[in-house]
C-alpha positions as CSV (number, residue, x, y, z in Angstrom):
1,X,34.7,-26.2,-2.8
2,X,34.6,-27.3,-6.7
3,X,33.4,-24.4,-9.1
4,X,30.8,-24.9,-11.6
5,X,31.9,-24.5,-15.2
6,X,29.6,-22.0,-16.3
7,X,28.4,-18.7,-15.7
8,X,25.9,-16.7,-13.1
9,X,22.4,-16.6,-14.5
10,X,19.9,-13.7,-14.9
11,X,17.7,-15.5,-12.1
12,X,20.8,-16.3,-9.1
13,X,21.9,-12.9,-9.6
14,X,18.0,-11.3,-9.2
15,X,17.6,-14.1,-6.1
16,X,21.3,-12.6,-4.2
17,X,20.1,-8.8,-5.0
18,X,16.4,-9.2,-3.6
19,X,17.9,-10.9,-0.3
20,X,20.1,-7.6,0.2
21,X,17.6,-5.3,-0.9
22,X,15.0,-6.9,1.7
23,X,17.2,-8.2,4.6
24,X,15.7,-11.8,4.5
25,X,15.7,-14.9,2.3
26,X,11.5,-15.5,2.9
27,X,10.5,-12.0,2.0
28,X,12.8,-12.4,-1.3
29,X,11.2,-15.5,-2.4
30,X,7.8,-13.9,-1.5
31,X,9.3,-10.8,-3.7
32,X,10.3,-13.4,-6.7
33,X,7.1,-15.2,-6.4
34,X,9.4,-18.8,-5.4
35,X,9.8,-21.1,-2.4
36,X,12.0,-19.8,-0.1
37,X,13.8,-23.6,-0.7
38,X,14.1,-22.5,-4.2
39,X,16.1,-19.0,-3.7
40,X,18.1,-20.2,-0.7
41,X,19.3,-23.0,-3.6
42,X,19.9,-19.9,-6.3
43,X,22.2,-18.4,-3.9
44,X,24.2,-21.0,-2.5
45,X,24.7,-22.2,-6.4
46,X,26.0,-18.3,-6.8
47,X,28.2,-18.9,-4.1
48,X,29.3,-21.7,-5.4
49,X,30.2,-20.3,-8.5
50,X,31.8,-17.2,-6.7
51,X,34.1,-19.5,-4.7
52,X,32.9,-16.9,-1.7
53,X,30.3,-16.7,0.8
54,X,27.9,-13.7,-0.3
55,X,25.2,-13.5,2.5
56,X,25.5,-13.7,6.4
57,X,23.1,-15.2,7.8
58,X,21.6,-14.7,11.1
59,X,18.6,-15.1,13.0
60,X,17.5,-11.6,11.8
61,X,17.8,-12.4,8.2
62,X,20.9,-12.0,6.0
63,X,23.4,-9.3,5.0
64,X,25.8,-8.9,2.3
65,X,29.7,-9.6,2.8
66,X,32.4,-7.6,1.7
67,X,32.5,-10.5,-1.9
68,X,28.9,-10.0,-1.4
69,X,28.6,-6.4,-1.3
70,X,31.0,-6.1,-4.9
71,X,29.1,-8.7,-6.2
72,X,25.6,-6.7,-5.4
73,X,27.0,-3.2,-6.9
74,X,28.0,-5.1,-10.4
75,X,25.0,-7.2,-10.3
76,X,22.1,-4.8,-10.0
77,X,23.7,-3.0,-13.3
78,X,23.8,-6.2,-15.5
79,X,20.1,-6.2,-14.1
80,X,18.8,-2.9,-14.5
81,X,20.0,-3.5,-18.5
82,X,18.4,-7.2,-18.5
83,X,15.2,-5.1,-17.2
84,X,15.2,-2.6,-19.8
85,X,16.0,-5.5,-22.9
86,X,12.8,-7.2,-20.6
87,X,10.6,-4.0,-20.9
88,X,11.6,-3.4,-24.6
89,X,10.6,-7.3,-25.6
90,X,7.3,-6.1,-23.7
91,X,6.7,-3.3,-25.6
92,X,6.7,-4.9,-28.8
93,X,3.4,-6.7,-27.7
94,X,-0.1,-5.4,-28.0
95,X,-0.4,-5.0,-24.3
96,X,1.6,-4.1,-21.7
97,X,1.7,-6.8,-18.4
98,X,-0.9,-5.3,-15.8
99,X,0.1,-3.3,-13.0
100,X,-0.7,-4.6,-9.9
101,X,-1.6,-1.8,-7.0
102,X,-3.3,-2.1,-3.8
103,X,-5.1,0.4,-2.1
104,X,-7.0,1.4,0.6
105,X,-10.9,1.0,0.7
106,X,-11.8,4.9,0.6
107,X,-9.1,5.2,-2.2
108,X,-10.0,2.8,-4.3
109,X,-13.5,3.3,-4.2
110,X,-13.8,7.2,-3.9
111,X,-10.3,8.2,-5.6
112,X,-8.7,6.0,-7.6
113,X,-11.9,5.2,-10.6
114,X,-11.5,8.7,-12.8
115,X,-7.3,8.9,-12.7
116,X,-7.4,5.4,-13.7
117,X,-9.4,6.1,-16.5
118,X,-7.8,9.5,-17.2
119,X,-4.8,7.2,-17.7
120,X,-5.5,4.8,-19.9
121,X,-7.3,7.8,-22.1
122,X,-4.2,9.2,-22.4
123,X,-2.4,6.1,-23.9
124,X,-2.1,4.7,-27.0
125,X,-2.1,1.4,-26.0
126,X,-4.5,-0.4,-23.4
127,X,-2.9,-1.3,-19.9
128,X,-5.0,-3.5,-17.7
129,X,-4.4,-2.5,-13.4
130,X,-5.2,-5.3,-11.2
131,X,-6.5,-3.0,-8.4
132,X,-6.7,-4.9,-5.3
133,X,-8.5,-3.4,-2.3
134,X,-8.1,-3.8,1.2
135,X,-7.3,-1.7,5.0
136,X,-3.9,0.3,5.1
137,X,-2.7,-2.9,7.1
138,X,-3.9,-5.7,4.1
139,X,-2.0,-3.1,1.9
140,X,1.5,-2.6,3.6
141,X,1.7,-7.0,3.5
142,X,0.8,-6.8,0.0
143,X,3.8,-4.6,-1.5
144,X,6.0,-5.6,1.1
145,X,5.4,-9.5,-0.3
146,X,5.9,-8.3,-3.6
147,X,2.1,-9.0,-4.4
148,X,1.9,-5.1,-5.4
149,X,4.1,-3.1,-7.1
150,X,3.0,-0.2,-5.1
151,X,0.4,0.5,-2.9
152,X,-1.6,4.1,-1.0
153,X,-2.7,3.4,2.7
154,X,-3.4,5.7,5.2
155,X,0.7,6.6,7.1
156,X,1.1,4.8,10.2
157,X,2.6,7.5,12.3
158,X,3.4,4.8,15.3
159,X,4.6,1.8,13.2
160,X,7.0,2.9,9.8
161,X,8.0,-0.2,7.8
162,X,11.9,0.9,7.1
163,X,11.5,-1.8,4.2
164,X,8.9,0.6,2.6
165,X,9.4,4.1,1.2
166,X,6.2,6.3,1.3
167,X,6.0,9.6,-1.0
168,X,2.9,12.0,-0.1
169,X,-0.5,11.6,-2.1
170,X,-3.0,13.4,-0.4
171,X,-4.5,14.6,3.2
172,X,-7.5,13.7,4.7
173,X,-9.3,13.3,7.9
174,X,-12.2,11.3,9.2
175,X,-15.4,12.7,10.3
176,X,-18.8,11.6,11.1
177,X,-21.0,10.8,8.4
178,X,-24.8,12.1,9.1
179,X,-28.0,11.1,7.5
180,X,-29.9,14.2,6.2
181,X,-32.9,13.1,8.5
182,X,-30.6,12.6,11.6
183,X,-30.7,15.6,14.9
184,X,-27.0,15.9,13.6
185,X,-27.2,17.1,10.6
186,X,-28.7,20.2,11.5
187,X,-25.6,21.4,13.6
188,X,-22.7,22.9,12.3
189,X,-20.1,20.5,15.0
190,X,-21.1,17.4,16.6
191,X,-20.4,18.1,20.4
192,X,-17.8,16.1,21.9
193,X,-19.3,14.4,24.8
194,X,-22.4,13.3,22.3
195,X,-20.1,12.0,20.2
196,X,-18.1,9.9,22.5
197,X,-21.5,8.3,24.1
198,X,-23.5,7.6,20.6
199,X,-23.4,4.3,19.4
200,X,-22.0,4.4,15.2
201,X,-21.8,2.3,12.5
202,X,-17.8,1.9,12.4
203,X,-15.5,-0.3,10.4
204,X,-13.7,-3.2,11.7
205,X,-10.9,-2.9,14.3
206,X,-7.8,-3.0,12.0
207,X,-9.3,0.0,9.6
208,X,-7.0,3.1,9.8
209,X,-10.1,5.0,9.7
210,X,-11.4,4.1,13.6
211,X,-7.6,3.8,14.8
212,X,-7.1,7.0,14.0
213,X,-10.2,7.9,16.4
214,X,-9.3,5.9,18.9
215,X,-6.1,6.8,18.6
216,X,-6.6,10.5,19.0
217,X,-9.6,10.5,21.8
218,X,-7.3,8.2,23.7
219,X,-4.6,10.7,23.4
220,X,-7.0,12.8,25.7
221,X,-8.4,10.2,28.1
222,X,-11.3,8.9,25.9
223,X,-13.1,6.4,24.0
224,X,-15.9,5.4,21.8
225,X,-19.4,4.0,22.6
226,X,-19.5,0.6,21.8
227,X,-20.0,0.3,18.3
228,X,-23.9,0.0,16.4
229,X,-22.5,-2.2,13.8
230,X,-18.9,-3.2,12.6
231,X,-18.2,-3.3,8.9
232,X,-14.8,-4.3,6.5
233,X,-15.3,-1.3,3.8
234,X,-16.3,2.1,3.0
235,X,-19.2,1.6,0.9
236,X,-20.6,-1.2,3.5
237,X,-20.2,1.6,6.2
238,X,-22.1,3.6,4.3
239,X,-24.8,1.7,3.5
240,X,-25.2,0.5,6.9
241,X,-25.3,3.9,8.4
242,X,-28.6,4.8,5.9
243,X,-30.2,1.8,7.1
244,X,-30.0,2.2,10.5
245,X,-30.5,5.8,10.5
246,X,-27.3,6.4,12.3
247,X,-23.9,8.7,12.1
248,X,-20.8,6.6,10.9
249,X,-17.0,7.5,10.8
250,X,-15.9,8.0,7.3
251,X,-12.7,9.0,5.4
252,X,-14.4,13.3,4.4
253,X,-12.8,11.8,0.5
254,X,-16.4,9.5,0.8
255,X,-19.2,11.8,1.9
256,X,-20.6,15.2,1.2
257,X,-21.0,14.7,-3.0
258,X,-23.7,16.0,-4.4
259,X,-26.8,15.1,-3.6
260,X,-25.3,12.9,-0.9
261,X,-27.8,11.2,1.5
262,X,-24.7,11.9,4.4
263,X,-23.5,15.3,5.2
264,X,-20.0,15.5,6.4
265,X,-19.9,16.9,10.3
266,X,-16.5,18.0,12.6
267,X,-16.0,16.9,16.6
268,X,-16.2,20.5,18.1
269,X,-12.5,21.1,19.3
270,X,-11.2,17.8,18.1
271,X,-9.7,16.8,14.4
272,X,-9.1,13.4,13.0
273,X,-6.2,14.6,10.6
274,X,-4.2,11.9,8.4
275,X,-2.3,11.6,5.1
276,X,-2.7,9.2,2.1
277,X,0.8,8.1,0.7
278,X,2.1,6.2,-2.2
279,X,4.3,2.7,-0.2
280,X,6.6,1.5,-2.5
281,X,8.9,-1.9,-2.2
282,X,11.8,-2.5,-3.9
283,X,12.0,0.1,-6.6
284,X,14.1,-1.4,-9.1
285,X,11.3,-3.9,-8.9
286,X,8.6,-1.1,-10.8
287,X,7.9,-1.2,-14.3
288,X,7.7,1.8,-16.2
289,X,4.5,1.6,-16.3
290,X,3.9,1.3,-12.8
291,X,6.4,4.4,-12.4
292,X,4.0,6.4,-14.9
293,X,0.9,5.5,-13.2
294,X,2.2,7.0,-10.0
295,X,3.5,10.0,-11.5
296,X,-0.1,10.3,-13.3
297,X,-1.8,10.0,-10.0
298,X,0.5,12.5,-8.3
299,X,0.0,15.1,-10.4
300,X,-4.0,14.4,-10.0
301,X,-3.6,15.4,-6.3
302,X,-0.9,18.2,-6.7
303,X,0.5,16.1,-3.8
């Protein structure tokens, strides 16, 4: 085939890495923010001006050939210096480009305010975080699109993404939320057959925070009451379980401050363990202020 007079550009070369890096044309133009139409047409014009095929593609997505693979190597170089002139142009404003992160209800909403304004304390310049909040499911789509830089959910022990990395943040487990007035609040454990038979305020279906229940009671033959009230967030929980009077399952991270109206109470003999971790995408993809954030809010947890 005829070869174009003229050089790769910044862009084809950003289009072929993101394809290898992801394993699929659609989530690299989600990645690059384009129509899939739009990347498929940056790499075929790169092969075009390779004189070689690059990518393989299949029914499972795409992977590099051996032109391909060269290419890649000697590609994300030239970009990791075109990122770095980028980052430098962006330093000389005022204001650094938000950082866009996505995390879970409990952690945006009961972890994340005084580290995110412990960071921007320490800085000499403001940077604006476009915090996005959403269930541990909502959150995984979001990075994995490339709508979030990085993201903290709740691990999914049964279902790892191998397109996402997850470094540790923090433990937690859920337990019942108690209003100070309630019969519960006065014991030490909740016993396990009146926990299983009480109605609670619960969040919705897809929330980590009532799989893990599920998951773990199932794990020994049990289930749940059918549910007082269903609700799509921490706080909403909350509020619903101190207007109906009734227990609710909560992340221990949101109950049990002082002067709480909830107390924090344990299943007798059972545990609802699980860990918080950073998800992060393509990693070549982070800024460095993204990268400092994460680092700032490790070191908050001693994770």
């Amino acid at each position: 085939m005829a070869r174009p007079v003229r050089s790769a550009d910044i862009a084809e070369l950003r289009a072929l890495c993101a394809a290898v890096d992801l394993g699929s044309l659609g989530r690299a133009a989600r990645l690059l923010r384009v129509s899939q139409p739009a990347l498929s047409k940056r790499v075929r014009t790169l092969e075009a001006l390779a004189g070689a095929t690059l990518l393989e593609r299949s029914s499972r997505g795409v992977t590099p050939t051996p032109a391909g693979h060269r290419l890649y190597l000697e590609a994300r170089k030239l970009l990791a210096q075109a990122e770095a002139v980028e980052e430098l142009m962006a330093g000389l404003s005022q204001e650094d480009a938000p950082i866009r992160l996505a995390a879970s209800h409990t952690i945006a909403e009961f972890v994340l305010p005084g580290p995110l304004v412990e960071f921007e304390r320490r800085r000499d310049r403001h940077l604006s975080v476009e915090l996005v909040a959403g269930n541990s499911i909502l959150v995984r789509e979001l990075v994995l699109e490339g709508r979030a830089e990085f993201g903290i959910a709740a691990l999914e022990r049964d279902t790892p993404d191998p397109l996402l990395r997850a470094l540790p943040f923090l433990d937690d487990e859920v337990v019942v939320g108690v209003p100070r007035d309630h019969p519960w609040a006065a014991l030490k454990e909740v016993p396990l057959d009146a926990f299983i038979s009480t109605p609670m305020v619960m969040r919705d279906p897809s929330a980590n925070t009532r799989r893990v229940v599920e998951r773990i009671l199932d794990e020994r033959g049990l289930g749940l009451a059918p549910s007082l009230a269903e609700v799509g967030s921490t706080s909403a929980a909350r509020e619903a379980a101190l207007s109906e009077g009734a227990p609710v399952l909560l992340s221990r991270l949101a109950v049990g401050r002082a002067r709480d109206p909830l107390v924090p109470r344990t299943v007798d003999g059972v545990r609802f363990a699980r860990r918080f971790v950073f998800l992060l995408g393509d990693e070549a993809t982070l800024t460095r202020s993204a990268w400092a954030l994460l680092h700032h809010l490790r070191a908050t947890t001693d994770a």
